[in-house]
C-alpha positions in Angstrom: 25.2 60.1 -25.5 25.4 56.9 -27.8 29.4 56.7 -26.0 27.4 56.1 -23.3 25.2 53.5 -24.0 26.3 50.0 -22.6 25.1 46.3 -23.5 26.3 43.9 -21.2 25.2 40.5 -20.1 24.3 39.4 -16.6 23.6 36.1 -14.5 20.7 35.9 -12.3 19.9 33.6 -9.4 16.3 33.2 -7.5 14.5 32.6 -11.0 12.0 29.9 -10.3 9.6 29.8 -13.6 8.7 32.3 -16.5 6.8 34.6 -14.3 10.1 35.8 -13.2 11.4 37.3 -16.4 8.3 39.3 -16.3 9.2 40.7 -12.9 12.9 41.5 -13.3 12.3 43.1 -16.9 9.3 45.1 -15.8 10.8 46.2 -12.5 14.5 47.1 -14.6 13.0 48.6 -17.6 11.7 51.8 -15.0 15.5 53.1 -13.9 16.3 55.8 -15.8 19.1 55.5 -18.7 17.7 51.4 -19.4 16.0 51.1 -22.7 16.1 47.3 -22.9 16.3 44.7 -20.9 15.4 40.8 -21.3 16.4 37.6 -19.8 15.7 33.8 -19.7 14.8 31.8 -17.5 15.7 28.6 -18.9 19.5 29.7 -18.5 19.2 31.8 -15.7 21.1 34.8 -17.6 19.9 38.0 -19.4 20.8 41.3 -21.5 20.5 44.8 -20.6 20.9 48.4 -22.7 21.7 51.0 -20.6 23.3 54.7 -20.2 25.8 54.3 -17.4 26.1 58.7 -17.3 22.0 57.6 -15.7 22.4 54.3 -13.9 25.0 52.1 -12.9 25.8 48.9 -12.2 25.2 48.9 -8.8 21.5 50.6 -9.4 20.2 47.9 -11.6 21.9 45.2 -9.0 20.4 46.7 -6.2 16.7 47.0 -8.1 17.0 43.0 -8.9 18.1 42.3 -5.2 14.7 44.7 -4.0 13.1 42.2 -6.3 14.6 38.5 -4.7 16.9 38.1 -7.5 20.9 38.0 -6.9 22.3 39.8 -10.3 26.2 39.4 -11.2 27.4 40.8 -14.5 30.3 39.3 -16.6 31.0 35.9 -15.6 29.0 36.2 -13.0 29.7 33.9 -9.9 31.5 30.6 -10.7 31.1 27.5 -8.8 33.0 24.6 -8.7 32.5 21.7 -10.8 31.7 19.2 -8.1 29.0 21.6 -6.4 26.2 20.3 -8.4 26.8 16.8 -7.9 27.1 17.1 -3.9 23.7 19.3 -4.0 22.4 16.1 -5.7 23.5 13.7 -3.1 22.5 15.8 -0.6 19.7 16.4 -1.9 18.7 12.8 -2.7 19.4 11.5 0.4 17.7 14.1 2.3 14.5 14.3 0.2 14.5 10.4 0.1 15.0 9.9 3.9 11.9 12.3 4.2 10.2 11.1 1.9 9.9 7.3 3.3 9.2 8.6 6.6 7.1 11.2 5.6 5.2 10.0 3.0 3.4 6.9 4.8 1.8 9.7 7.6 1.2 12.1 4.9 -1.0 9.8 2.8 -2.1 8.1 5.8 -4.0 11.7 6.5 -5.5 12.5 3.4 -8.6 11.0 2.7 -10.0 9.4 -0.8 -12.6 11.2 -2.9 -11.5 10.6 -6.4 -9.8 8.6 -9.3 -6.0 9.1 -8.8 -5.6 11.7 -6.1 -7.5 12.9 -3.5 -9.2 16.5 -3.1 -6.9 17.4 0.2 -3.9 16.5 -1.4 -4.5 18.8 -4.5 -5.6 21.5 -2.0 -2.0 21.0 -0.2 -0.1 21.1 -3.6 -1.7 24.6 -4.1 -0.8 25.9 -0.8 2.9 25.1 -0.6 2.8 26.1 -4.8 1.1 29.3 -3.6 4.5 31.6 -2.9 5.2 30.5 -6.7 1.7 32.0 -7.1 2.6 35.3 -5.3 6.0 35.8 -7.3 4.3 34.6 -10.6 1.2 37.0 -9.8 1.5 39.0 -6.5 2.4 42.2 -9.2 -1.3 41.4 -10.3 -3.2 41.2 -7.1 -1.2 44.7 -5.9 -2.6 46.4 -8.8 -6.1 45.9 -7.6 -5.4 46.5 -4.3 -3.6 49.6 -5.1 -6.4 51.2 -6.8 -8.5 50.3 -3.7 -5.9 52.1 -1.6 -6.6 55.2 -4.3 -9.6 55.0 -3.7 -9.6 55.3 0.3 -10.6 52.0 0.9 -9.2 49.9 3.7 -5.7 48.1 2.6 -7.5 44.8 2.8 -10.8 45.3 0.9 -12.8 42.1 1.3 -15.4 42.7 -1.8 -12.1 42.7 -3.9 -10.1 39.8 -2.9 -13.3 37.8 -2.9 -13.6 38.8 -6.4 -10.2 37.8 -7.3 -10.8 34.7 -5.5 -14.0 33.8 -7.2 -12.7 34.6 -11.1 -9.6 32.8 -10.3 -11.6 29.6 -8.9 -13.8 29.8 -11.7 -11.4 30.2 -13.8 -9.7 27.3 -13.1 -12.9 25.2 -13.1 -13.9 25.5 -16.5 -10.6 24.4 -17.7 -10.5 22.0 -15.3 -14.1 20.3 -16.5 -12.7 21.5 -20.0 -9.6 19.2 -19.8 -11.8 16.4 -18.4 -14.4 16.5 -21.1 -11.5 15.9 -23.7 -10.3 13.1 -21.6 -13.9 11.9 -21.8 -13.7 11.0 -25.5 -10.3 8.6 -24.4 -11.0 5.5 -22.2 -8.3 5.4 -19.6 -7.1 1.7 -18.4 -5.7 2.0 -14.8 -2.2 2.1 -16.0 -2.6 4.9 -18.1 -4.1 6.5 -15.3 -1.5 5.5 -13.4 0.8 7.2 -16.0 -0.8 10.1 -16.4 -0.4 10.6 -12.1 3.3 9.4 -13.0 3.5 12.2 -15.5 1.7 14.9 -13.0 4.2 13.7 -10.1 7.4 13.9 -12.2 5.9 17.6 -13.0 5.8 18.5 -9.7 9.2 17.1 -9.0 11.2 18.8 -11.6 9.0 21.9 -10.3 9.9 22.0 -6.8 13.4 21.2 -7.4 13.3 24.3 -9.7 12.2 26.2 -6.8 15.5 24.9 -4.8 17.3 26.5 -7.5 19.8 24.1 -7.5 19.5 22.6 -10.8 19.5 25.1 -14.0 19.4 22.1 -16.4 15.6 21.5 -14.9 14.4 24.4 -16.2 14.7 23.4 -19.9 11.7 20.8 -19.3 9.0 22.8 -19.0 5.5 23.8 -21.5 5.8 27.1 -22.6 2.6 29.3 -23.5 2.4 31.0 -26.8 3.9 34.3 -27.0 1.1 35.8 -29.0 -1.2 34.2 -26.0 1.2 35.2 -23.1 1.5 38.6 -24.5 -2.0 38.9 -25.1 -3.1 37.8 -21.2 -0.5 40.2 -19.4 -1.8 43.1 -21.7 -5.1 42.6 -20.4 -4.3 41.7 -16.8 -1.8 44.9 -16.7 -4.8 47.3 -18.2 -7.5 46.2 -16.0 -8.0 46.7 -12.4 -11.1 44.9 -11.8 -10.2 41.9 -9.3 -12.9 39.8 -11.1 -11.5 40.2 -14.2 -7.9 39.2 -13.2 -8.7 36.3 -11.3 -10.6 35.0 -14.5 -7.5 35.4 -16.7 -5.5 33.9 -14.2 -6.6 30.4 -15.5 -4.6 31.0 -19.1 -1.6 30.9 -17.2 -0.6 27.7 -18.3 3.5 28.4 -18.4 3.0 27.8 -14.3 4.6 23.9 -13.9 2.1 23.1 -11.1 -0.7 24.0 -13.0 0.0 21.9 -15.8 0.6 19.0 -13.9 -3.1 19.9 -12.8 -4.4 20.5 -16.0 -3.0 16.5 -16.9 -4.9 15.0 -14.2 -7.8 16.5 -15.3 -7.7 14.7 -18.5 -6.5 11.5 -17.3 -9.9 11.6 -15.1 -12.0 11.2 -18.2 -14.9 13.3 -16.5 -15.6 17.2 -17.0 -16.7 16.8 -13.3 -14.1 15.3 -11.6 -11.8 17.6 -14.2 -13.1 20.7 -12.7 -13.0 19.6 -9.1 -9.4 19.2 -9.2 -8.8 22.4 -10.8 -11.1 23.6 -8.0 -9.5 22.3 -5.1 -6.0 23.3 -6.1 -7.1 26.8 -7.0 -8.3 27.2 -3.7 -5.4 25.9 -2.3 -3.7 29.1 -4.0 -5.3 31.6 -2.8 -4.7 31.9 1.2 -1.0 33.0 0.5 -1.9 34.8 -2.9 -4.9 36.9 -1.3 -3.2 37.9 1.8 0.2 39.4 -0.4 -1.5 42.6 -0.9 -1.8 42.7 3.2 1.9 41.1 3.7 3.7 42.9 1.1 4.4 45.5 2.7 5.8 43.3 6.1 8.0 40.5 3.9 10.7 41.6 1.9 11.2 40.1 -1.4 14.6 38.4 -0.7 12.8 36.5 2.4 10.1 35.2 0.1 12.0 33.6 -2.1 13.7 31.9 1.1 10.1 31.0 1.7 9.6 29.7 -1.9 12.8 27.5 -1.6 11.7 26.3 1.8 7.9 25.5 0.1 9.9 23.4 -2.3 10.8 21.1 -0.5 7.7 19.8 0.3 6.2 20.3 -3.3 9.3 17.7 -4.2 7.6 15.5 -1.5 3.7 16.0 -2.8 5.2 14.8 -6.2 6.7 11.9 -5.0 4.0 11.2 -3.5 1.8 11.5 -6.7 4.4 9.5 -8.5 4.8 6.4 -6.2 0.6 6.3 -6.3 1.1 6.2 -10.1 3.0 3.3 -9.7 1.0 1.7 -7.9 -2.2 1.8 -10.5 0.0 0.5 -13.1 0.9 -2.6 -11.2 4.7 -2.9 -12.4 5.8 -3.5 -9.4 8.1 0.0 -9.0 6.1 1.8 -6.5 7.7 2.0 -2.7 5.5 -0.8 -1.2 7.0 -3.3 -3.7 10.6 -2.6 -3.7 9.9 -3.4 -0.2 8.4 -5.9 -0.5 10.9 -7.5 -2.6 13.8 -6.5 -0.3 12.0 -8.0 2.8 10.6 -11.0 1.3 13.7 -13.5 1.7 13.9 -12.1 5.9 10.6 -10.9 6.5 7.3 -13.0 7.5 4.0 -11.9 5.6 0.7 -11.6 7.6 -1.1 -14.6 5.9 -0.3 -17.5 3.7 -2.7 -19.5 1.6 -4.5 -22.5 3.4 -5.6 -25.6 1.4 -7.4 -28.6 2.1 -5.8 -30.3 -1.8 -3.6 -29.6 -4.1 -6.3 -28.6 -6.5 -6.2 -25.1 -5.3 -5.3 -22.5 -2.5 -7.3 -20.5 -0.9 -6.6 -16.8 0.8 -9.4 -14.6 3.2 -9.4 -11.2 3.5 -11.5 -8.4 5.5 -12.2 -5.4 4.2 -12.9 -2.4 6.4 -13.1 1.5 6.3 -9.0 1.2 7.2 -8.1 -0.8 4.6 -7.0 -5.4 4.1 -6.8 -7.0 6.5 -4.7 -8.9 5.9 -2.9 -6.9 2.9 0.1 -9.0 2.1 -0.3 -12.8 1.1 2.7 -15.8 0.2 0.9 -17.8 -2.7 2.4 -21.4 -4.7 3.8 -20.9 -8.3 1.3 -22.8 -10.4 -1.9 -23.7 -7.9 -5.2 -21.6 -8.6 -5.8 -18.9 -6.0 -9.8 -18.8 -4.3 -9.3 -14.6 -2.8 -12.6 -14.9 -0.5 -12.9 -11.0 0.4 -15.1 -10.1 3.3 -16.6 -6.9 2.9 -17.4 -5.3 6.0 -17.3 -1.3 5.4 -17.4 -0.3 2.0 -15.5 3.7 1.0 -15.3 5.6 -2.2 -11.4 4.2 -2.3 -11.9 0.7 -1.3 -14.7 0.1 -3.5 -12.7 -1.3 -6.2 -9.4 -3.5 -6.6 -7.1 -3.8 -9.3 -4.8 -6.4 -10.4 -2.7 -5.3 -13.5 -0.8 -7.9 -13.9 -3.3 -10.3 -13.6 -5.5 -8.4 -15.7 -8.2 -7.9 -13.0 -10.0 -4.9 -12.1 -13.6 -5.2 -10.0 -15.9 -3.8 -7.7 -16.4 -4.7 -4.4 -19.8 -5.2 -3.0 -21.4 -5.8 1.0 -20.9 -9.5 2.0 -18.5 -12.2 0.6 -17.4 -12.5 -3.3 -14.5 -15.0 -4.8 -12.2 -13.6 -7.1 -10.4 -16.6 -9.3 -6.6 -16.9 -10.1 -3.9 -18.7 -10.8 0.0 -17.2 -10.6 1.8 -18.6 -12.9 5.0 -16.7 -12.1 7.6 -16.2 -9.0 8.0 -12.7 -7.5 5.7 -10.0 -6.1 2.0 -9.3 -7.6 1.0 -5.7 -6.7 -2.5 -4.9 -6.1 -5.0 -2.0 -4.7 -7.7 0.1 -4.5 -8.4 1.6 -7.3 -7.1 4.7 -6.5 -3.9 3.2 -6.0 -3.8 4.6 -2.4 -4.8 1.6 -0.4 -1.8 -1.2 -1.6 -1.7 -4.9 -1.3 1.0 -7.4 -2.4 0.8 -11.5 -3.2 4.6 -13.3 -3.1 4.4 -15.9 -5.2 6.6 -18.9 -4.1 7.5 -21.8 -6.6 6.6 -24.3 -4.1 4.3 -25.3 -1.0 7.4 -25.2 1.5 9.0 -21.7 0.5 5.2 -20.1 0.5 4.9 -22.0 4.0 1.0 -22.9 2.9 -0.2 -25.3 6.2 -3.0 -27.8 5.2 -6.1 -26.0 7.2 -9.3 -27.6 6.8 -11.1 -25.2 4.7 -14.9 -25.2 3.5 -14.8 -27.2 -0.5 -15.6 -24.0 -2.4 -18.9 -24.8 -4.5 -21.5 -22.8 -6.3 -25.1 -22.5 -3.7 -28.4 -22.6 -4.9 -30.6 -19.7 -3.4 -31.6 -20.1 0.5 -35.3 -21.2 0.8 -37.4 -18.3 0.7 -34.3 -15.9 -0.9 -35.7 -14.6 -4.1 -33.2 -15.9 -7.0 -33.2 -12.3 -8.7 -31.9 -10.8 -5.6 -29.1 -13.8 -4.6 -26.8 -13.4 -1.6 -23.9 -11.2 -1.6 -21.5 -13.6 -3.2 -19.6 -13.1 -6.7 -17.5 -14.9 -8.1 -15.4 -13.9 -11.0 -12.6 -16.0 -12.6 -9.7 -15.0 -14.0 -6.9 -17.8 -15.0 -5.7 -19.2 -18.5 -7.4 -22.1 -18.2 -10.9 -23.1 -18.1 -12.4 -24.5 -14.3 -15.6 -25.5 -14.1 -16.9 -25.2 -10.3 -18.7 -27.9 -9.5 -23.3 -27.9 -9.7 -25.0 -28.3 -7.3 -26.5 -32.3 -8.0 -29.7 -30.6 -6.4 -30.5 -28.6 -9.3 -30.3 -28.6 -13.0 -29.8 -25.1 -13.3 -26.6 -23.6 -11.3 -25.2 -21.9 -14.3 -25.6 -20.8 -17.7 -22.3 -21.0 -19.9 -21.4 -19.0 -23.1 -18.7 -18.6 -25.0 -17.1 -16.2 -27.7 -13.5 -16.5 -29.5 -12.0 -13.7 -29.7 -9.8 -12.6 -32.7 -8.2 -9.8 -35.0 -11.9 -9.3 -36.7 -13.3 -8.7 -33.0 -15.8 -10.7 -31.0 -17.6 -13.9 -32.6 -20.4 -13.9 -31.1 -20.6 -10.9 -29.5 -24.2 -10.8 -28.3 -26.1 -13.2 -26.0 -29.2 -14.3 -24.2 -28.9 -14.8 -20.6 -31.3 -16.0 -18.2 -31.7 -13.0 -14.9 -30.7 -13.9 -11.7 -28.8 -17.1 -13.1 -24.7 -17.2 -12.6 -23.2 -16.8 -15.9 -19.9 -18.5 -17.3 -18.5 -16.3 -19.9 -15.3 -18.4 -21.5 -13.5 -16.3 -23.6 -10.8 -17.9 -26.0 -8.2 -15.4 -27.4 -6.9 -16.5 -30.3 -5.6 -13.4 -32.0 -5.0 -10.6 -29.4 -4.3 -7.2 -30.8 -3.9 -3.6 -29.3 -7.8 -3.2 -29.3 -9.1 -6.6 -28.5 -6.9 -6.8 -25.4 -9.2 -6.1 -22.7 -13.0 -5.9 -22.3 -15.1 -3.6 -20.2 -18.4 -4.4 -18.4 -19.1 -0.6 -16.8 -22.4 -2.0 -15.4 -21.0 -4.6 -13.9 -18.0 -3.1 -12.7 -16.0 -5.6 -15.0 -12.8 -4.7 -16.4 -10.1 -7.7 -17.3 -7.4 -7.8 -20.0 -7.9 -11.2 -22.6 -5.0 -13.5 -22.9 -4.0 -16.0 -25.1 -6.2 -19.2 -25.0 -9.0 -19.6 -22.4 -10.3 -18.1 -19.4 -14.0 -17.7 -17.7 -15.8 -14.9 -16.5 -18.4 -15.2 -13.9 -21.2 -12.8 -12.9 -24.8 -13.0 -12.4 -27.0 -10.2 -14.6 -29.8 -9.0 -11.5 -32.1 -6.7 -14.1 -33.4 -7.7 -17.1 -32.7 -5.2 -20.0 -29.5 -4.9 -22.1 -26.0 -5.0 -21.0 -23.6 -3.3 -23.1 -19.9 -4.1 -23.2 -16.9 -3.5 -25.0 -13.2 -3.6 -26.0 -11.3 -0.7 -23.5 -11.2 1.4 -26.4 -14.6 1.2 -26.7 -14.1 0.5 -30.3 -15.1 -3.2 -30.9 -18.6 -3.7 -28.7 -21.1 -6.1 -27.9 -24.1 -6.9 -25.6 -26.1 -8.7 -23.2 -29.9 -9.2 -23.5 -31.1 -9.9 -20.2 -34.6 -11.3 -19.7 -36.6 -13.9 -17.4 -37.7 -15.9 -20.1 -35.2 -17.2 -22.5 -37.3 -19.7 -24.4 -37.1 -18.0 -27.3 -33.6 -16.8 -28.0 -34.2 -15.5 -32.0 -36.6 -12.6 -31.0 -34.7 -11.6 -28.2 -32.4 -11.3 -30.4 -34.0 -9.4 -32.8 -34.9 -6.9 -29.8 -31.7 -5.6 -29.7 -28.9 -3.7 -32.1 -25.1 -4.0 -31.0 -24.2 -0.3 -30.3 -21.7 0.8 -33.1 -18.3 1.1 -32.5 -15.3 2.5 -34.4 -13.2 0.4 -36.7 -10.7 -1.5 -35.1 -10.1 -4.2 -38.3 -13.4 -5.5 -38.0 -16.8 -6.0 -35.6 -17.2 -9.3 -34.5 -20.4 -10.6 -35.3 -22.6 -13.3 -34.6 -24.8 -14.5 -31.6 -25.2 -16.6 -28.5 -27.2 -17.4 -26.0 -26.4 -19.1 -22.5 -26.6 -22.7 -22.0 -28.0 -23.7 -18.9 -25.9 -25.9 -16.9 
């Protein structure tokens, strides 16, 4: 007998995550004669023990092959050194070609509903992942639907797949919102949201080419669960029948590349809400393909589904890309699609708008916004001349609600009616801009001089700050906000009419913090907040306004802030790590500034080399 034991190695292809070693070692270990068997999916080879007087070669070949897997023993197959290289290039220029034809119509269908993604494209990523799902864990959904057959009920039992589907959902949902309530305790700037949907794309990437199966080396970057953990949730999944059950335990699957490239964007979100809705969506996505298995199964053969699954890979390569060129575009570097563009076509191409000026003193660019997106989106600006972006709401969405600027360190809301946002590029090349979603882009090329940005002298309106319309309650102004961003301080000319156009305060900032970093402010009054950074750190270099809808990075020296607080009450604000803090006391009366003062505590923050301290109040202007 032991003359007849063999241990040989073997090479299998059609591996496309861990869920596969499962499958080949369960399915292997049940000929007769095998007493071990194990592989690895990372290298795409494996072991096996066997008595070769009970099975042969060709039995436990023909077993992987009812399974989807080619097996070769010895050597195995051998390729030629130059085949992975031309599957690259191939592969490159096929998935880029479809990619920039693709992609625009893709995301040009998917509508916005949340932070970094939308709902519909998370549902699509679970679809084409969901043949993953079925070889990862079809074995699981047959077991229930086996018993059901036992049990003489119809082949597709509707009371059990809704089960399954409704532990797996809910599965998902709670570590969904559980991944999003960790986030919740990090405060996530739009780049490093924009990294974390960088990180999630690059994810699905790697995973989709994984499910070509034409890179091996791909499979070596990938989270592995705990063995004690792994071992633990097939025991339990392979013991119990109940769909419910099944579907619940589903969720600890966190081996599955998809899945945690879910799992990050629900933590980059920062809400348990949005966190779960994500998980949601892309469950559901799962579960047409992994529900109707136990009906298919029995129609597809294995080898065809993994043609399927490679086919399906394709396109998850695509989603990725997708996820990753929107990544891009929240952090504002300038990387994503639309800017290399941009900067290819800029010598030879003609932008839709250029800045129109009536001086020198400053340039100024008008811009619709609609339920479709700018119009115009793409603007040729002067090197050096402060920019007046007059933005013309007209149909406000949940994506083009906000705009972001990272590289001028703007980020604000958008509101009904007209608002100014304040500039002044200071270098040549291609400013990238969008919602805040990063799906709706925009672009400024900045031009070192009037000529090359081909500005025309219009006649445009002088830009000047307007008291209230008679009869317009001054609480409740006209939609019209103005808020300034550039290194240097500009003072918008008063109105000679009244005394009163402004209030002004001002706060250094420093390595200690903010000094002051509370004030009195007058409502309904427009506020100029000049902030000087004289010692920028890591924490201090960029303040939040949630209320507002004011985010901004701080830069050396001075720049102004405008906004006008409508409710009296307190407004809280912040460093973006929510570390170093400070407040607004809003009230109708500010005659006496040292008890509204006293009304109010600066919320504590963490320690960040020190608080700030000290108080303000606006001066009216």
């Amino acid at each position: 007998m032991k003359n007849n034991m063999m241990k040989e190695k073997f090479g299998v292809e059609g591996m496309t995550c861990s869920g596969c070693e499962r499958i080949i070692e369960k399915k292997v270990s049940k000929l007769p004669g095998v007493t071990k068997v194990s592989t690895d999916f990372r290298t795409g080879k494996g072991s096996i023990t066997y008595d070769k007087s009970a099975v042969s070669r060709e039995d436990i070949m023909a077993e992987m092959k009812d399974c989807g897997y080619v097996c070769s023993f010895g050597e195995g197959k051998k390729t030629s050194p130059y085949a992975g290289i031309s599957i690259l290039l191939g592969a490159l220029i096929v998935l880029g070609g479809a990619y920039v034809l693709a992609a625009p119509r893709i995301e040009g269908l998917i509508p916005s509903v949340d932070q970094n993604t939308s709902l519909i494209l998370l549902f699509i990523v679970g679809l084409f992942t969901g043949f993953h799902c079925v070889a990862m864990c079809g074995g699981f959904v047959v077991s229930y639907t086996t018993k059901s057959a036992a049990e003489g009920k119809a082949g597709f039992n509707l009371g059990s797949h809704a089960a399954y589907a409704v532990g797996k959902t809910l599965s998902y949902t709670v570590i969904g919102a559980t991944f999003g309530f960790i986030g919740s305790f990090f405060t996530f700037t739009p780049f490093l949201r924009g990294a974390a949907a960088i990180l999630a794309g690059a994810f699905l990437v790697i995973f989709g080419l994984s499910m070509l199966d034409a890179f091996s080396q791909l499979r070596r970057f990938r989270l592995k669960t705990p063995s004690v953990m792994q071992k633990l949730t097939y025991k339990w999944m392979g013991n119990n029948s109940n769909p419910l059950i099944i579907g619940l335990l589903n969720g600890l699957m966190i081996a599955c590349g998809p899945l945690q490239a879910m799992y990050l964007l629900a933590a980059a979100s920062g809400s348990a809400y949005l966190g779960g809705l994500y998980l949601m969506a892309f469950g559901l996505g799962t579960l047409p393909l992994l529900v109707g298995f136990g009906v298919v199964t029995s129609l597809v053969s294995a080898q065809f589904t993994h043609k399927i699954l490679k086919f399906s890979g394709v396109f998850v390569v695509i989603l990725g890309l997708i996820m990753l060129n929107r990544g891009l575009t929240l952090t504002g570097t300038g990387y994503d699609l639309s800017s290399i563009v941009a900067v290819a076509s800029a010598s030879t191409a003609i932008p839709e708008a250029s800045a129109t000026s009536q001086q020198p003193s400053y340039q100024e660019i008008r811009m619709d916004v609609t339920a479709e997106g700018w119009s115009p989106d793409s603007f040729v600006l002067q090197k050096g001349v402060p920019v007046k972006w007059v933005i013309n709401v007209k149909e406000l969405t949940n994506c083009n609600k906000a705009i972001q600027v990272p590289k001028l360190g703007l980020y604000f809301n958008l509101k009904q009616g007209v608002q100014t946002i304040e500039f002044t590029p200071n270098e040549s090349g291609v400013i990238p801009w969008s919602c805040w979603m990063g799906m709706i882009p925009g672009r400024f090329i900045v031009k070192d001089d009037a000529v090359a940005a081909g500005a025309n002298p219009i006649a445009a309106e002088p830009f000047k700050t307007q008291n209230p319309p008679a009869g317009q309650n001054p609480a409740n102004p006209a939609p019209t906000t103005t808020i300034a961003a550039q290194p240097t301080v500009q003072v918008l000319p008063a109105d000679p009419s009244s005394p009163s156009n402004y209030q002004e305060i001002r706060m250094d900032v420093t390595a200690s913090g903010f000094s002051p970093n509370k004030f009195v402010l007058k409502r309904g009054v427009p506020v100029k907040w000049i902030i000087n950074g004289k010692q920028l750190t890591g924490c201090n270099s960029a303040i939040k306004v949630p209320s507002l809808g004011l985010q901004f990075n701080v830069k050396e020296g001075l720049q102004t802030i405008e906004f006008t607080p409508n409710d009296a009450g307190t407004i809280q604000w912040s460093c973006w790590m929510g570390m170093l803090r400070g407040v607004f006391v809003v009230q109708d009366d500010t005659s006496n500034v040292a008890a509204a003062l006293n009304t109010v505590q600066v919320p504590q923050g963490g320690s960040c080399g020190g608080g700030g301290g000290g108080c303000g109040c606006g001066m009216m202007r």
